[in-house]
Structure formats: structure tokens, C-alpha cells
C-alpha angles and dihedrals in degrees: 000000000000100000082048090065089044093041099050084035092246093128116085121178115187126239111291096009120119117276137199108211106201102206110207126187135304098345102051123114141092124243120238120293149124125250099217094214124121090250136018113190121183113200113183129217094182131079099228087194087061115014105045148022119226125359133112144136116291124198139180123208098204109091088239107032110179109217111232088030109054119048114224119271081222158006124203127178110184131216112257108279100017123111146232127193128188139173119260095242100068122095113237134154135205098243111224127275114234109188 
């Protein structure tokens, strides 16, 4: 139901609220950015070893990354119900999901 509303934009959310991202393929992914929040936490509801192909959390270490030109310090892709945190300030990316 939930991935319907996104889906059919019928979900806002407003400016600093929580928010649920629904990834489809094969489009789905974010570019590179920070959140600029205190905090940033992922918490998966997908197994990335059985419902999808591709994907993950990408993150860059340097302080301004350019996307295309710098490869990711790191990927992560986190077991259904674990969590990441991060600070605001660093640059990562949805990778894109590919089926």
C-alpha cells in the first residue's frame, strides 16, 4: 500500500520529516548528495541477496566527491531490518536497481 502512494506520488512528506524511498527497477536510485541533517539512518526492508539486483548505499569519504569521477569509498547493501547511520554532511548515492 505504501509503495502504491509513493509510487502514484500521492505521498508528501514535508521538508525535514521522515521519509520511506520505494526503489523500482531499473530505474530506481538517488544521485549523489548529503542530507544535511544531524543524523541520516537506512533501514532496509529488502533482502539484496533475493529481491533485487543491484542497489546499495554508496558513500565517499572526500568532503566534495564529484559523482562519475570519483568511485565510492564504499557500498554497502544491509541485511533486511539493520540499520546505518550516518552524519548529514557525507556524500552517498542509491545505486541503481537493476531488476
Amino acid at each position: 500500500a505504501m509503495a502504491q502512494l509513493f509510487r502514484h506520488k500521492l505521498q508528501n512528506y514535508p521538508p525535514r520529516d521522515p521519509a520511506i524511498n520505494v526503489y523500482e527497477a531499473p530505474h530506481g536510485h538517488f544521485a549523489m548528495h548529503k542530507d544535511h541533517h544531524a543524523l541520516s539512518i537506512l533501514i532496509p526492508l529488502s533482502d539484496p541477496t533475493a529481491d533485487f539486483g543491484g542497489g546499495g548505499t554508496a558513500f565517499w569519504s572526500q568532503s566534495h566527491p564529484m559523482e562519475g569521477m570519483d568511485s565510492p569509498s564504499i557500498v554497502l547493501k544491509p541485511k533486511p531490518g539493520t540499520a546505518l547511520f550516518w552524519g548529514g554532511r557525507v556524500s552517498h548515492k542509491g545505486v541503481t536497481i537493476s531488476s
